[in-house]
N, C-alpha and C positions, 0 to 999 in steps of 0.2 A: 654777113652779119654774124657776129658772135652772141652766144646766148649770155647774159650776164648772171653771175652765182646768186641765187638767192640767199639771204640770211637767213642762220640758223631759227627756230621757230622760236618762243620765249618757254615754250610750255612742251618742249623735247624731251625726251628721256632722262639724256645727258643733262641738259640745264636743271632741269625739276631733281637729275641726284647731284650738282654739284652745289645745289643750293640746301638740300636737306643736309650732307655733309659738310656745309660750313657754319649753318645754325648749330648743329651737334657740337662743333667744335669749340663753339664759344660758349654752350651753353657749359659744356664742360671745363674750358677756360673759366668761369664766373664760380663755377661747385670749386674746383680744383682753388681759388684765392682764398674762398670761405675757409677751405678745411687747413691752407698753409696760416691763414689767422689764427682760427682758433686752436689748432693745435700750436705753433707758438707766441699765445696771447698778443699777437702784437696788436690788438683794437684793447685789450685791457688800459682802466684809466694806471696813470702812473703812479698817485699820489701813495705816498706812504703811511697817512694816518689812518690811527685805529678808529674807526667810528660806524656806527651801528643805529636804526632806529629801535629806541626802547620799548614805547609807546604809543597811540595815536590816540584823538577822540574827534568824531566828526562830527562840525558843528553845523554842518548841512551839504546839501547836492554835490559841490564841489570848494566848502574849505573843511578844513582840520584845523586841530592844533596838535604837534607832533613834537615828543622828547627824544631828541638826539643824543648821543654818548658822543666826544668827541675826546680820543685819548681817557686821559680821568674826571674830565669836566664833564656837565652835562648843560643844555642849552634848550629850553624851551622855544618851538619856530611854529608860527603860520602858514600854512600852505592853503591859495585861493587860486583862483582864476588868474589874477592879477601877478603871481609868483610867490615867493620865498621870502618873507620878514622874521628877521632874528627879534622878537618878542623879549627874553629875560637870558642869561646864563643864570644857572642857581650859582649861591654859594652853599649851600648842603644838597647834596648826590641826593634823590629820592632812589627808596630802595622798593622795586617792585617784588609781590606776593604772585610766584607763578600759581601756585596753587588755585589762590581764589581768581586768579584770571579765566574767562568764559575761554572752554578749547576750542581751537581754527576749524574753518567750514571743512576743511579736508579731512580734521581728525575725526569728524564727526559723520562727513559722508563715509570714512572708509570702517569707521566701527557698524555704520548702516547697512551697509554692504557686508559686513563678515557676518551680521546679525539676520541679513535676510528679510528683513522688515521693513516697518513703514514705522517713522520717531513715532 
């Protein structure tokens, strides 16, 4: 009688390193698509218009009402739960006062921090 070969064990050396070097390798396959994306945009949207949010005011938990720039027009929109309703286009451009606008929670944490203090 012949002995017959036993199989390899699942949890050998050899298997436990050709399984950490082929996780490695994909995980770096997966870093490596990221960085060919965003170094050349190709997840960038396409569209060609100029458009920008001007403004927001939130009218609770989760809607708003939000002034969009599009090109030279400007369009008053609803944002809810529900999605995105085009409310008005103006026909006069409102002109925003940067000045008297309250400054962003970052301008204000990071003068906090240079200041050392507590607002």
């Amino acid at each position: 009688m012949t002995a017959m070969a036993q199989p390899a064990s699942p949890l050998s050396i050899g298997s436990l390193a050709q399984l950490s070097l082929s996780l490695i390798a994909i995980v770096a396959l997966i870093l490596a698509i990221g960085w060919v994306l965003k170094r050349f945009k190709l997840n960038a949207p396409r569209g060609s218009v100029d458009s920008e949010v001007l403004d927001q005011l939130s009218l609770g938990p989760r809607e708003r009402v939000v002034l969009v720039r599009i090109g030279e027009a400007q369009v008053l929109v609803g944002v809810g739960a529900s999605g995105i309703v085009a409310l008005t286009p103006l026909a006069t451009p409102i002109s925003l006062k940067e000045a008297s606008r309250a400054p962003a929670f970052a301008d204000r944490l990071r003068d906090i921090m240079k200041l050392g203090g507590t607002p």
